[in-house]
DODREN-308587 format. One record per residue (C-alpha): x, y, z; residue in one letter. Coordinates in pm, whole numbers, plus 50000, padded with zeros to 5 digits. Layout:
BEGIN
XYZA;...
//
This chain:
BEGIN
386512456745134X;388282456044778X;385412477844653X;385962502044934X;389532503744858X;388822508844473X;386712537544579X;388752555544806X;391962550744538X;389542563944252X;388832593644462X;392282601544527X;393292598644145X;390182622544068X;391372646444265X;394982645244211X;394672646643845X;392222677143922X;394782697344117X;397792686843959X;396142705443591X;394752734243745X;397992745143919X;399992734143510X;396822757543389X;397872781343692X;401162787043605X;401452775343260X;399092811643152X;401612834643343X;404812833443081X;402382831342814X;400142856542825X;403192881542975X;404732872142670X;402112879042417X;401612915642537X;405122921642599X;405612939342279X;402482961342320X;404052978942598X;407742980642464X;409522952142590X;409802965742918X;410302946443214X;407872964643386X;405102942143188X;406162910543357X;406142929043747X;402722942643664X;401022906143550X;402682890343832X;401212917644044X;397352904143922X;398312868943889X;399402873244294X;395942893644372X;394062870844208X;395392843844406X;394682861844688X;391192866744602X;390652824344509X;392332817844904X;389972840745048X;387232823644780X;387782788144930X;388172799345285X;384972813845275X;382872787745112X;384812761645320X;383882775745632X;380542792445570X;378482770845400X;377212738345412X;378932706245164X;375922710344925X;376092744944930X;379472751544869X;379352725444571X;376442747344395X;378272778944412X;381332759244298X;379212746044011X;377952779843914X;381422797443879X;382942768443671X;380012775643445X;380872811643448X;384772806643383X;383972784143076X;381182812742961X;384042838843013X;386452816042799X;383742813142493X;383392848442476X;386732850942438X;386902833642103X;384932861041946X;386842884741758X;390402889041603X;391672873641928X;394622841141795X;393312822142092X;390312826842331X;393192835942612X;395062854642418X;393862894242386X;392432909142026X;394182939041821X;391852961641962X;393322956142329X;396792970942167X;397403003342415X;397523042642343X;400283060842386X;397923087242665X;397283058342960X;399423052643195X;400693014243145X;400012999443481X;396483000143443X;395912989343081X;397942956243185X;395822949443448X;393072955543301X;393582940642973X;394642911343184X;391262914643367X;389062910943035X;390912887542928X;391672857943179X;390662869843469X;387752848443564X;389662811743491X;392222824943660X;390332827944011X;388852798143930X;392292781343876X;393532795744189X;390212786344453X;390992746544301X;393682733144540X;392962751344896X;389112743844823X;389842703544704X;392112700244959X;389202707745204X;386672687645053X;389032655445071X;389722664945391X;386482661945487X;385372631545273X;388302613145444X;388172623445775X;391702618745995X;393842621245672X;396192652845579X;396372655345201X;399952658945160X;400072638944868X;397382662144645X;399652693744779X;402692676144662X;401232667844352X;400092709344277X;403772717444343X;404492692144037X;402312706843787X;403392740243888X;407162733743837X;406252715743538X;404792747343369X;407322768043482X;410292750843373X;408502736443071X;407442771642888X;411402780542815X;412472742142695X;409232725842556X;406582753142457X;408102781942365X;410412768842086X;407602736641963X;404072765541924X;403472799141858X;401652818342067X;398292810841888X;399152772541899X;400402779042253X;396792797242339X;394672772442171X;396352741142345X;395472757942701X;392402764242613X;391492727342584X;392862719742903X;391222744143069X;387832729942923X;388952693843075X;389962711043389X;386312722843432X;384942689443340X;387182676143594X;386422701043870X;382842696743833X;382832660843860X;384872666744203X;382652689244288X;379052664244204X;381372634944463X;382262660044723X;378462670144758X;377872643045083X;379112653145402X;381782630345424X;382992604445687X;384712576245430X;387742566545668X;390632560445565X;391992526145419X;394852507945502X;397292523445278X;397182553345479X;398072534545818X;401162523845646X;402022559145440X;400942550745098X;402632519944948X;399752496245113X;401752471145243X;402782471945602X;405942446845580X;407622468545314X;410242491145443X;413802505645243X;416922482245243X;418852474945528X;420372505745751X;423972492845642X;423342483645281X;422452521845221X;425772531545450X;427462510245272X;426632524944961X;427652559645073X;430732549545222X;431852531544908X;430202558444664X;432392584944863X;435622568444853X;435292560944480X;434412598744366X;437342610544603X;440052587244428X;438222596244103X;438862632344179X;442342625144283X;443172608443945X;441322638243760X;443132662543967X;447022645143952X;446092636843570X;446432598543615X;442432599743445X;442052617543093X;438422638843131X;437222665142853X;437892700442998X;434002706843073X;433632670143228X;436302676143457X;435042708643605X;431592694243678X;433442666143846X;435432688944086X;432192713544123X;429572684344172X;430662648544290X;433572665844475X;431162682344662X;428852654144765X;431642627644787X;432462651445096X;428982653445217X;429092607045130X;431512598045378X;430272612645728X;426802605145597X;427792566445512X;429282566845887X;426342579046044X;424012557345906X;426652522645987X;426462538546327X;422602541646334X;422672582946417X;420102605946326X;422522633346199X;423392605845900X;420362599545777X;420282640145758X;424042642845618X;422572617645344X;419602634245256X;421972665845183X;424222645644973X;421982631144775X;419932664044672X;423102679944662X;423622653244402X;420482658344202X;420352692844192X;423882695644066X;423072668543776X;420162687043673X;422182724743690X;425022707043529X;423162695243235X;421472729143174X;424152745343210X;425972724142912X;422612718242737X;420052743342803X;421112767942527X;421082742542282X;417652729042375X;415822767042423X;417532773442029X;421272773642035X;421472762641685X;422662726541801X;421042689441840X;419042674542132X;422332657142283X;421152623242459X;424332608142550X;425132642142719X;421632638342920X;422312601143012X;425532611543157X;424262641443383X;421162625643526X;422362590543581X;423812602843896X;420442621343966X;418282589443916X;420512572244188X;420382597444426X;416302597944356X;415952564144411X;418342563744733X;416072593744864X;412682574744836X;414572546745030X;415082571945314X;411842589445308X;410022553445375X;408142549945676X;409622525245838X;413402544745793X;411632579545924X;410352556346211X;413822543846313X;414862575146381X;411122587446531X;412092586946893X;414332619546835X;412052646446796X;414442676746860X;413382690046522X;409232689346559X;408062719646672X;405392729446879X;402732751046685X;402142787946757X;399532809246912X;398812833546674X;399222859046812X;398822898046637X;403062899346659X;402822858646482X;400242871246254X;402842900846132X;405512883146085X;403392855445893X;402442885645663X;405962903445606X;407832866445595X;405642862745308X;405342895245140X;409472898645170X;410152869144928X;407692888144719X;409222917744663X;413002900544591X;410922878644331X;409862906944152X;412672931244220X;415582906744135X;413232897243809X;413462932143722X;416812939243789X;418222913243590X;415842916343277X;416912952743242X;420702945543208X;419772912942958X;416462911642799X;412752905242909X;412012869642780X;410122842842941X;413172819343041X;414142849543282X;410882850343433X;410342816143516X;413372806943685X;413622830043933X;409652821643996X;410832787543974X;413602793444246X;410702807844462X;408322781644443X;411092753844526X;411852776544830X;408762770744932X;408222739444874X;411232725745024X;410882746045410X;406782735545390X;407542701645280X;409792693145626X;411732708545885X;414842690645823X;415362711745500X;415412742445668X;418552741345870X;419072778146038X;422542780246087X;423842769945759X;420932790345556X;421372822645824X;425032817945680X;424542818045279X;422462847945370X;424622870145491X;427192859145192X;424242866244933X;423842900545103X;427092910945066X;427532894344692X;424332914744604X;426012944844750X;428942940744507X;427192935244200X;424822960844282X;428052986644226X;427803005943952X;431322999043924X;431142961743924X;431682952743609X;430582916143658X;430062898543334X;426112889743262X;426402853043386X;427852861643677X;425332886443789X;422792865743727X;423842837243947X;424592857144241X;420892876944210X;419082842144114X;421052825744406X;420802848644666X;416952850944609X;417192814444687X;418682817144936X;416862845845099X;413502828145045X;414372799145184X;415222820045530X;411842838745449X;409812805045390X;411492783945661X;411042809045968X;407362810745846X;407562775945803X;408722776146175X;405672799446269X;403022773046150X;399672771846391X;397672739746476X;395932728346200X;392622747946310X;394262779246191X;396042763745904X;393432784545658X;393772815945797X;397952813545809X;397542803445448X;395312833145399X;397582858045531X;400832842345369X;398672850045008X;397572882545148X;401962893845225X;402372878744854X;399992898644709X;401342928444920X;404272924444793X;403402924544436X;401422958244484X;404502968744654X;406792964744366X;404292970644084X;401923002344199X;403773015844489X;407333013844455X;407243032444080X;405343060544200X;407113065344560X;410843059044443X;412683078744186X;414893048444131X;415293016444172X;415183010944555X;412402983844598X;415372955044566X;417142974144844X;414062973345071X;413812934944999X;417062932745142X;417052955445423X;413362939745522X;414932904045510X;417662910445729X;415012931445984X;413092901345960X;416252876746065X;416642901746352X;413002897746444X;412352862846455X;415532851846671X;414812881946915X;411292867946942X;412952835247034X;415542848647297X;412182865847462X;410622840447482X;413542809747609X;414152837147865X;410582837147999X;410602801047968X;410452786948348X;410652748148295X;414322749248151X;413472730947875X;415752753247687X;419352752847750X;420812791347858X;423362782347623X;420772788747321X;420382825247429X;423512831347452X;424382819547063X;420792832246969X;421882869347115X;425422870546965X;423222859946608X;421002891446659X;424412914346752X;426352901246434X;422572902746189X;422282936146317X;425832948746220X;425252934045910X;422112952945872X;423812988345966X;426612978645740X;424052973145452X;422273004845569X;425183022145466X;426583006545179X;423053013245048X;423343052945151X;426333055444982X;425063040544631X;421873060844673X;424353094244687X;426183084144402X;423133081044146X;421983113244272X;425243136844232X;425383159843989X;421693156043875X;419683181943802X;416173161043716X;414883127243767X;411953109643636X;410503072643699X;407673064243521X;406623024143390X;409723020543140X;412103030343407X;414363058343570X;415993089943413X;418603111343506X;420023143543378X;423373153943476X;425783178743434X;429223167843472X;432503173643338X;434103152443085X;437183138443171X;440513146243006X;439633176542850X;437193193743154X;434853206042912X;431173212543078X;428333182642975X;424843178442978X;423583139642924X;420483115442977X;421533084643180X;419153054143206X;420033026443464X;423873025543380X;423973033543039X;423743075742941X;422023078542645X;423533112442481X;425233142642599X;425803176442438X;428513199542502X;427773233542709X;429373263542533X;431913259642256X;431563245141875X;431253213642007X;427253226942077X;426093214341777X;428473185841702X;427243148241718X;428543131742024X;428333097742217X;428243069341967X;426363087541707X;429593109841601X;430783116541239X;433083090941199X;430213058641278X;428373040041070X;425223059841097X;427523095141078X;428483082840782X;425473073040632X;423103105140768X;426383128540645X;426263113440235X;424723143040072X;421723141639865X;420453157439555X;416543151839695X;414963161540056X;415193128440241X;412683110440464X;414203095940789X;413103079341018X;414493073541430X;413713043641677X;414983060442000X;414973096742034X;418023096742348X;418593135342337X;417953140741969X;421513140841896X;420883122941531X;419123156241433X;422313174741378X;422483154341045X;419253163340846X;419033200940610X;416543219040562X;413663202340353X;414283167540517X;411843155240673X;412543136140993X;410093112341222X;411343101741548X;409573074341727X;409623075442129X;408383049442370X;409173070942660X;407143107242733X;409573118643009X;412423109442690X;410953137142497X;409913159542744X;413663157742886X;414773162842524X;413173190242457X;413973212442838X;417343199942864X;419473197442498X;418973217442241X;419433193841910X;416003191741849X;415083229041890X;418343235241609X;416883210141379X;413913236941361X;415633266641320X;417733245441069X;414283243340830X;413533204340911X;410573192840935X;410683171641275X;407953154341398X;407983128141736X;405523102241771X;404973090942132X;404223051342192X;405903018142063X;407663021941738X;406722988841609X;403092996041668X;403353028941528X;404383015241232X;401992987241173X;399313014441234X;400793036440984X;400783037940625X;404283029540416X;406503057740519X;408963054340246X;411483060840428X;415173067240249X;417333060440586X;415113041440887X;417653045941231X;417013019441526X;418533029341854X;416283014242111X;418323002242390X;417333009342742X;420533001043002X;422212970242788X;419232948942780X;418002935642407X;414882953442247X;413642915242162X;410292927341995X;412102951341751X;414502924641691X;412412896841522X;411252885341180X;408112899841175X;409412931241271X;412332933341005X;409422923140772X;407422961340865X;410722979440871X;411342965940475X;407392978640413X;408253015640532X;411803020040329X;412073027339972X;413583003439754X;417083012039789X;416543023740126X;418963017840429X;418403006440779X;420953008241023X;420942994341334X;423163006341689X;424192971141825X;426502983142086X;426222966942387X;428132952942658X;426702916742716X;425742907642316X;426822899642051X;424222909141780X;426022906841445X;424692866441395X;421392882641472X;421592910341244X;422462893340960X;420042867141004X;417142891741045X;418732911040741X;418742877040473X;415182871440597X;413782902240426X;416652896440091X;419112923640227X;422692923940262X;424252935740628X;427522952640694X;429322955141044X;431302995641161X;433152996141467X;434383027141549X;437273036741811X;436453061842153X;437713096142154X;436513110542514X;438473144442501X;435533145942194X;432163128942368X;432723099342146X;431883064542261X;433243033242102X;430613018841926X;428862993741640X;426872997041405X;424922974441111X;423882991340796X;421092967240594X;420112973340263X;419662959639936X;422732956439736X;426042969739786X;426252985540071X;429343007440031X;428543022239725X;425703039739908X;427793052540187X;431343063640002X;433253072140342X;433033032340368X;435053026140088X;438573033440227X;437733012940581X;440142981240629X;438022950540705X;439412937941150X;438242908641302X;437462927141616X;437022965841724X;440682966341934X;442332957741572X;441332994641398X;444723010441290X;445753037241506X;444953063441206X;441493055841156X;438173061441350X;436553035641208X;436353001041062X;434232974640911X;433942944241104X;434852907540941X;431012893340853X;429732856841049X;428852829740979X;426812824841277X;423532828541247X;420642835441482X;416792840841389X;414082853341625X;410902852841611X;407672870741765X;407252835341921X;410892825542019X;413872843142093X;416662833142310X;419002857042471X;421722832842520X;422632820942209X;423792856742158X;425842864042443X;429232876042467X;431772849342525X;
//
């Protein structure tokens, strides 16, 4: 008997450790390969929807893999074919190490794209070639193990080995941003995969040799008594653990009282995470402490809210204070400050695993209001299984996008809102008692109508803001999403196809938002279908209830369930209208007064013709997202005259309008509407570089600057593709003036903001060459970053604000001027600038100013860069 045991605990260790690596390898590949052709393709956030659209196919394919083989073939069987793609996925990763490739996941130089194919499909395809193979084989690991320890241990569900594969996963989510991204480069980052994708393998195939016999080892005793082997043990007594909430309630309640009357001294920051977090569960303590002295089943449940309200606010707390410092705010690894967030989290862990004991759960077993019975699936269940799955999907991706086009497309803001999904999911498949319907239909019909709101152009809502009401809301949306199919579950003999068809909605989704939605919309609309489907879907599901307790003839369903269930659909469905038009409203605002539109990978374009306000004067100018871009005057002098933030009286007016003896060589990041060409004469030679085709083919049918440059005498030339890969390719320009303007909406160009790429800017300017940078942006502050990037090639930075003059076309704006040596005697219209500490501080005289230097100081790199440690305060 104590062999038997050994064996079957050996087994499950084999295979836990098996499926608890492939789903790190699983997700641990996504930010890091997303990230290491991110700056191929521009930075755009288009790069991360499109891998996340053949990660999610893939996925789809290794379900339908291990469906298949489970149900087709015979144990030996299914292990050779297993055996024979394992061999393949580690041939596919050797071949990888040969050529210029850093790591054998990672893609070669030669994979870097052209400027003439369309984006979509050189991502997936590149992504193809390069990991496409593990991948599947990553994905077929836990539905296919799952099965085969099924079937060795007959009568047993492995909820343990699924529980463990949500660990890993969250692991390499929320471990890229904090513990891999800042500690390896992406070679280092590439190699180290590698390796444990060679041990996964091994691992897999020895699974794979044991899971060749048909089965039929029962299960041990440990299972009889869920897990912990030991029949007698149970958690403390009922009124020890109401005890403890009762008294842990009352104590954070007079704490709060002190904190709030000032009879207890608290740091500033301390005290608002009191009032936010322990105020909150202290509320959610006291009924729950009741409950359980009074042995009800709604206690235990009150408790089990308390306590993960508990350790989720500890852990958001402490990321919230920490997290920039840890993912490269400039600042130490604070302990004390960890030890005091996630005490209270440890607690509330340990007071969970107390309830979550058998012999608590079988206290309460005789209620069973909250097990339901499995579904028929029927063609209607089999729909909604789909479109519950594929509308969680589409938010993912959509809000991802959203949000890295106002900030900046970096890894951290991929993985959390995957992370957000995932935990979704795991908490509504884990148990029904985490997916309470009332209280979740409720936070979803507030995160509709927040989303609404800072969906306004007119919003205004500061960058944190927006992204916690798009991060929560998705939340909360895919919790409704995951816990009504959660709700829908069959009987386990149709478990594999439900979990087929909830991959196959994913996947739709992701081909949704990735292929379909950029070539069908002319904006951004496929957020606004999330929505809308979500809220059909809310509508759907509780009318399919209401059906079907009316039909129901043994009155096991009280009538007064219909009657709340109908008055649910009535106020869901005014909700829905209401949203309906909101949404028709916002759509006729981006489309007034435009006279052409374009969508293409990078993102949508407008041309409009307006008038500008205060002096009426008829305008022309290039909108992308919310931010325009350029505009040129109609009729009148002001034709030809720089507008926008590029006007006479900026930094970079100032610097293109300092005559020279000798035709100059200049060179543009960011053609807009080619408004910088007003600035070159004739015999200058100017080279703009544009990401963007439908940029320059707007440019050139819409505004006339570049056409005037021509008839001017300068030779113009526009090269079409990534600027920073257009200049690696090319030889030293030797530039005299090298312009970046690169911003699309008011997120960060990260790839043209690094190190390395300061370091090819410095190899195309002459020697006393200038660069100047357009830093103007709404959510950033870029000056630490600037003059970082500027010391780490030996140049000296300067900071021009300059003041808005609509009746003119002029914006307020920034700019940085780098060079070597003093900066101002290069550009004499700096000289008689007075030095402010901020742009609201220029005298009421002057345009312009120079802006007091920093002594911050940020530095990114190709293999780091974080976003926050440059935002606005």
């Amino acid at each position: 008997m104590p062999v038997e045991l050994q064996s079957r605990r050996w087994l499950a260790v084999l295979f836990g450790t098996t499926i608890f690596l492939s789903a790190l390898l699983l997700f641990g590949i996504q930010p890091l390969l997303s990230k290491a052709i991110l700056p191929w393709f521009g930075g755009s956030s288009a790069v991360w929807t499109t891998c996340m659209l053949f990660f999610q196919v893939v996925l789809f394919s290794g379900y339908a893999y291990a469906h298949l083989l489970a149900r087709r073939l015979t144990p030996g069987a299914q292990v050779k074919v297993h055996l024979v793609v394992l061999g393949l996925a580690l041939g596919w990763l050797g071949y990888g190490m040969v050529g210029d490739a850093a790591a054998p996941v990672l893609p070669g130089g030669s994979w870097k794209p052209s400027a003439e194919a369309d984006p979509t499909w050189q991502v997936l395809l590149l992504l193809a070639v390069t990991i496409g193979w593990p991948y599947f084989v990553l994905s077929t690991t836990g539905p296919l193990l799952q099965a085969w320890y099924g079937r060795l241990r007959p009568g047993t569900v492995p909820y343990r080995l699924y529980a463990l594969s949500n660990a890993g996963s969250l692991l390499a989510l929320l471990g890229y941003p904090f513990v891999v991204e800042p500690e390896w480069d992406l070679g280092g980052q590439g190699l180290g995969w590698s390796v444990l994708f060679v041990g996964f393998v091994v691992l897999a195939g020895v699974v794979a040799w044991v899971s060749r016999r048909p089965g039929g080892m029962m299960p041990g005793p440990e299972d009889a008594t869920g897990g912990n082997g030991a029949p007698g043990t149970g958690p403390p007594p009922l009124g020890t653990l109401a005890a403890i909430c009762l008294v842990a309630g009352v104590l954070t309640w007079g704490w709060l009282i002190g904190i709030l009357s000032g009879l207890v001294a608290i740091e500033e920051t301390l005290a608002l995470r009191a009032v936010t977090g322990p105020g909150v569960v202290g509320l959610c303590l006291l009924p729950a402490g009741w409950g359980l002295w009074r042995g009800l089943r709604w206690g235990i449940e009150w408790a089990r809210v308390a306590l993960w309200l508990l350790l989720g606010i500890s852990l958001v707390a402490w990321l919230w204070q920490d997290g920039p410092s840890l993912v490269g705010g400039g600042r130490g690894f604070d302990w004390t400050s960890l030890v005091q967030s996630l005490s209270p989290a440890v607690l509330a862990g340990f007071l969970l695993w107390c309830l979550d004991l058998p012999s608590m759960r079988a206290r309460f077993e005789n209620d069973s209001q909250l097990r339901l019975a499995p579904v028929i699936p029927t063609a209607g269940v089999r729909g909604l299984w789909f479109l519950l799955a594929a509308a969680p999907s589409v938010l993912l991706l959509a809000v991802t996008n959203h949000v890295c086009l106002d900030v900046a497309t970096v890894p951290f803001l991929w993985v959390v809102p995957l992370a957000l999904y995932l935990v979704s999911f795991i908490f509504c498949f884990e148990g029904e008692r985490w997916y309470v319907r009332p209280l979740y239909l409720l936070q979803a019909a507030v995160s509709l109508g927040a989303v609404m709101v800072a969906l306004g152009e007119e919003s205004g809502l500061p960058v944190p803001i927006q992204v916690a009401i798009f991060f929560s809301a998705l939340f909360v949306l895919a919790m409704v999403c995951h816990g009504e199919l959660a709700r829908l579950k069959p009987d386990p003999g149709h478990l594999t196809g439900f979990y087929l068809t909830v991959s196959a909605g994913g996947a739709a989704g992701g081909v949704f938002v990735g292929v379909v939605a950029p070539r069908v919309f002319s904006a951004y609309l496929e957020l606004h279908v999330g929505l809308v489907l979500v809220a059909a879907l809310v509508i759907a599901v509780l009318s399919r209830e209401v059906w079907a307790s009316r039909r129901t003839v043994d009155g096991s369903r009280p009538r007064s369930s219909n009657r709340v269930g109908a008055a649910a659909i009535v106020g869901w469905t005014a909700l829905a209208a209401a949203m309906l038009f909101v949404l028709g409203r916002m759509g006729e605002s981006t489309r007034r007064d435009v006279i052409e539109v374009s969508r293409n990978f990078y993102g949508v374009l407008r041309v409009r013709e307006e008038r500008l306000p205060g002096s009426g004067a008829a305008i022309r100018r290039l909108v992308h997202g919310r931010t325009f871009h350029g505009l040129q005057f109609l009729e009148g002098p002001g034709r030809e005259e720089p507008t926008s933030y590029f006007g006479r009286h900026t930094g970079v007016g100032m610097l293109l309008g300092t005559k020279s003896q000798a035709p100059r060589r200049i060179g543009i990041i960011g053609l807009g509407v080619g408004t910088l060409s007003v600035y070159p004469r004739s015999g200058d030679r100017l080279t703009f570089y544009e990401l963007d085709p439908d940029v320059h083919q707007m440019a050139e049918k819409h505004f006339d600057y570049l056409e005037s440059a021509r008839r001017r005498g300068v030779d113009l030339d526009v090269v079409i593709g990534d600027a920073r890969l257009s200049l690696e390719r090319q030889k030293p320009q030797r530039f005299d003036v090298l312009v970046l303007d690169a911003f699309a909406s008011d997120a960060v160009p990260v790839h043209l903001l690094t190190q390395e790429a300061f370091a090819i800017y410095r190899r195309h300017l002459v020697e006393d060459g200038v660069l100047a940078l357009h830093v103007s942006t709404a959510h950033f502050q870029l000056q630490p970053l600037v003059t970082a990037l500027a010391e780490s090639i030996q140049m000296q930075s300067l900071t021009v604000v300059s003041a808005p003059d609509l009746g003119r076309g002029q914006q307020a704006c920034q700019w940085m001027l780098v060079a070597s040596g003093d900066i101002v005697s290069r550009v004499p219209g700096l000289a008689g600038l007075d030095t402010v500490r901020r742009r609201e501080e220029i005298p009421p005289t002057a345009d312009s100013a120079i802006l007091q230097p920093t002594a911050r100081r940020v530095l990114w790199t190709d293999s780091f860069s974080n976003p926050f440690a440059i935002l606005a305060k």
